[in-house]
C-alpha positions in Angstrom: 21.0 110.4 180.2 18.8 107.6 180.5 19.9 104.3 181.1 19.7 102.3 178.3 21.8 105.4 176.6 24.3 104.7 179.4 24.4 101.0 179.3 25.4 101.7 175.3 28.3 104.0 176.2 29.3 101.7 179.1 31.3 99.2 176.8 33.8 100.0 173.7 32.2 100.2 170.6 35.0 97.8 168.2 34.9 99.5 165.0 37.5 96.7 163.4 36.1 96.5 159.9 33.1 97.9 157.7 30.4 95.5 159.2 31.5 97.2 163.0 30.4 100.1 161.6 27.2 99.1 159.8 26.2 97.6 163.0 26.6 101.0 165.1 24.7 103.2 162.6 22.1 100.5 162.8 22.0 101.1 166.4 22.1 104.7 166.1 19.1 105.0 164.1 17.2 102.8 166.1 18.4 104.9 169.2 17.5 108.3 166.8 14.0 107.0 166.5 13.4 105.8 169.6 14.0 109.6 171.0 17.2 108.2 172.6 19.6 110.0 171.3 19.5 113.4 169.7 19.4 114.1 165.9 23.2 116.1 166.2 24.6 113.8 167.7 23.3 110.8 165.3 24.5 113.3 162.6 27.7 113.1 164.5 28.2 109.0 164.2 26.9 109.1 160.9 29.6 111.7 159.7 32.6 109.3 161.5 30.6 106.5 160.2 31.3 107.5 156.9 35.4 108.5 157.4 35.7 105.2 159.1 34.2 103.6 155.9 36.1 105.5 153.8 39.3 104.9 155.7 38.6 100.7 155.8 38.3 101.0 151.9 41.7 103.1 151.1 43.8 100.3 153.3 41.9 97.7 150.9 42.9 99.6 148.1 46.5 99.8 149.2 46.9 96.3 150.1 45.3 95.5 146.7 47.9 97.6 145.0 50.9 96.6 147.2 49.5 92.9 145.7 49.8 93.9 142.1 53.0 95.6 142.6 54.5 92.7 144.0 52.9 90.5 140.8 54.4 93.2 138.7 57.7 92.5 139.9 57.6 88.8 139.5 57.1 88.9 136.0 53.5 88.4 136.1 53.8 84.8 137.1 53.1 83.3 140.4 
């Protein structure tokens, strides 16, 4: 592994929210084309990528519902 490829791996990664992840599979495809990385594993980080992603937007979702319920029970009125 060279050493750029271990200087990536030698801090966390934060995947807190959707731009986290944009930011990694940014990285990866620059690390893809640069021949640092190998294509399976970029498929790998795109594939999580995409569950992370998905997983960020169903807690927005169920906050957004939880938010209407909660409206719904007041009547409608704030």
């Amino acid at each position: 592994m060279s050493e750029k490829i271990t200087a990536m791996y030698k801090n966390r990664i934060r995947l807190e929210n959707p731009r986290h992840v944009q930011r990694l599979l940014a990285r990866t495809i620059n690390y893809l084309h640069e021949g640092e990385i190998t294509d399976n594993k970029a498929r790998v980080v795109g594939y999580l990528c995409g569950i992370m992603l998905r997983g960020f937007e169903t807690v927005d979702l169920q906050q957004r519902i939880e938010e209407l319920e909660e409206y719904a029970k007041r009547g409608g009125h704030d």
